[in-house]
C-alpha positions in Angstrom: 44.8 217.0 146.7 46.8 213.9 147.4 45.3 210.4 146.9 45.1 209.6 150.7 43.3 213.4 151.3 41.0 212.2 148.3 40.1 208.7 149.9 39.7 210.3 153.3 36.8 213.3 152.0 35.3 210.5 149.6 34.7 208.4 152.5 33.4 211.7 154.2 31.0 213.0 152.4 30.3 210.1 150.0 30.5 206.8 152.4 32.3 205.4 150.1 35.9 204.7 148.9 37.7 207.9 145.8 37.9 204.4 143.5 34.0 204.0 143.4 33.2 207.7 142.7 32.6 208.5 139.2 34.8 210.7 137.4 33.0 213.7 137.9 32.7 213.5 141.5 36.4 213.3 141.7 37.2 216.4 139.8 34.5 218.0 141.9 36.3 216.7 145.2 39.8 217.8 143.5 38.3 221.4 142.6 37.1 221.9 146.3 40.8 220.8 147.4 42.2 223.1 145.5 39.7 225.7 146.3 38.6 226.3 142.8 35.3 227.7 142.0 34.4 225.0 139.6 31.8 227.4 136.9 35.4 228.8 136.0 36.0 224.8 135.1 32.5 224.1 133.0 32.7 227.5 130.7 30.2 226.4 127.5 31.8 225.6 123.9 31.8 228.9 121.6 28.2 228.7 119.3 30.1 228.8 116.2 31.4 225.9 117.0 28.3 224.1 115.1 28.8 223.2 110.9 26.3 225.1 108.7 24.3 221.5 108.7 24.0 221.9 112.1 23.3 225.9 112.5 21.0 225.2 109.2 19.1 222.3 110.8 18.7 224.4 114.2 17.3 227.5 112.3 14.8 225.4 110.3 13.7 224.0 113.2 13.4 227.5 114.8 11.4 228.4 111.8 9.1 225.0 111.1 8.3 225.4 114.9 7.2 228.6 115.2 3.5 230.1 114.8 4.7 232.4 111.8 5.5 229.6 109.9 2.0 227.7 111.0 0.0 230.9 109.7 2.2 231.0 106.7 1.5 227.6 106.0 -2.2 227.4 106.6 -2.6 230.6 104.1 -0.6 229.0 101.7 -2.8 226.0 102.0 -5.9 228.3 101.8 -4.3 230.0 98.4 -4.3 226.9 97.0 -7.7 225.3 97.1 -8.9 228.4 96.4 -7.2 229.2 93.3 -7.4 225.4 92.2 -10.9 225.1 93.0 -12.8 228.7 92.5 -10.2 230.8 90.4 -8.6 228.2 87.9 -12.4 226.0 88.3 -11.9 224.7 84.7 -8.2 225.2 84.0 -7.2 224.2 87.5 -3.3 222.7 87.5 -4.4 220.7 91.0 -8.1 220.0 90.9 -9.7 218.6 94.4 -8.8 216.7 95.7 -5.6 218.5 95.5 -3.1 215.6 94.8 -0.2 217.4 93.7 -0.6 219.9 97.1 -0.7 216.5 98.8 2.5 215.2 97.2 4.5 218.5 97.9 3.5 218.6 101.6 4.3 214.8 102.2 8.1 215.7 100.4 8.2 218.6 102.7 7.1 216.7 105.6 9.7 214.1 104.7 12.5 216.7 104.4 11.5 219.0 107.6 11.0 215.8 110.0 14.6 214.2 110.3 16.1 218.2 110.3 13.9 219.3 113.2 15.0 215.5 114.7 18.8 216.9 113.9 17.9 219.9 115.8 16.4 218.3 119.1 19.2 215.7 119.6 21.5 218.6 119.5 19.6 220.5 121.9 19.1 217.3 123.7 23.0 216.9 123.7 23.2 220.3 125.3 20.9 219.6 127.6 22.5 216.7 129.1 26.3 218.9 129.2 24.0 221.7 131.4 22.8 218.9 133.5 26.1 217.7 134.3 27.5 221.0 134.9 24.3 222.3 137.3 24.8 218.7 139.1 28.8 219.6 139.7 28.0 222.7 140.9 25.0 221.5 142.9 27.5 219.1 144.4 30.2 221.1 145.3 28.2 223.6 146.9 26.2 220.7 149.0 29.9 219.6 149.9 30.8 223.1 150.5 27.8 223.8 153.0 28.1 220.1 154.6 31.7 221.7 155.8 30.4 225.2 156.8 28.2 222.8 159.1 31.1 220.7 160.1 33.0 224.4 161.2 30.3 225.7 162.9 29.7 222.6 164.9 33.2 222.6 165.7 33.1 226.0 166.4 30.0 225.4 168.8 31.9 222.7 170.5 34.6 224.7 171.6 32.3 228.0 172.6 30.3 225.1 174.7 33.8 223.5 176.1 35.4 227.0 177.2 31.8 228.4 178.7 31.9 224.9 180.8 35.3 225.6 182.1 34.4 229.3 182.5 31.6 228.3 184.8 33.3 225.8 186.6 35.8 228.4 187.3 33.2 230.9 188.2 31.6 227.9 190.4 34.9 227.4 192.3 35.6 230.8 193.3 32.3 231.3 194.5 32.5 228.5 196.3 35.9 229.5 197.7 34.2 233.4 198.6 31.4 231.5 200.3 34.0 229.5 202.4 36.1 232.8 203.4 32.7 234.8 204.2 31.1 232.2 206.2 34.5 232.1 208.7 34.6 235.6 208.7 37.9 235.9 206.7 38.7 239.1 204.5 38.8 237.8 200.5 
């Protein structure tokens, strides 16, 4: 798509000149000139493309997030006052109120928080790239259906124009058969 067939759809379908479209909207308009599908354009980076800090801090997350890990937790939690406080009564190695339990969830807490935080900006990140790729495609295919409109109308227009002059032709040789009948000529 040239620059001047770029400025002339901008200011079609946008109102406004190719220079004042962001970036995206003028690879979108470029894609439809070249009559691209644009999903071909916007394929997803391979997963493996993550570090093993990154695949590790999206699996923990997986895992700290999930209800297996809640029940798992909450028997653990349940193991431990009761061994501390009915088992191990006298000899207990964390009597109640449980202080060292207390010290080893807070350093777990401490350790899980900023990796699930890891996790969700990355998912956050992805979440924004699908965004922009479902509003390209959402774009392209409003631009693509504003022209189907455009066609049709013109389409319409000339169906309307050519049954006008069909009439008008129709209305002039009946008018013309009405002349010859009513002076008693042959047609």
């Amino acid at each position: 798509m040239t620059k001047h067939d770029l400025h002339d759809v901008a200011e079609r379908w946008f109102g406004r000149s190719a220079e004042s479209l962001a970036p995206r909207e003028k690879r979108v308009l470029e894609l439809i000139g070249l009559r691209r599908p644009i999903t071909s354009e916007l394929k997803p980076p391979a997963p493996q493309s993550a570090s093993f800090g990154d695949r590790m801090a999206d699996r923990i997350a997986e895992i700290g997030g999930s209800w297996g890990f809640i029940v798992s937790f909450l028997a653990f939690l349940l193991a431990w006052a009761v061994i501390n406080t009915l088992i191990l009564a006298g000899a207990a190695f964390d009597p109640y109120p449980y202080i060292f339990l207390n010290l080893v969830m807070s350093m777990l807490a401490a350790i899980q928080a900023p990796i699930i935080m890891m996790s969700q900006n990355r998912a956050a990140a992805r979440d924004r790239r699908d965004a922009g790729r479902d509003y390209e495609v959402n774009l392209k295919a409003e631009i693509e259906i504003l022209g189907l409109h455009d066609k049709l109308d013109r389409l319409r227009d000339l169906e309307i124009a050519e049954t006008k002059r069909l009439l008008a032709e129709i209305a002039e040789r009946l008018e013309r058969l009405e002349r010859r009948g009513g002076s008693g000529e042959a047609p």
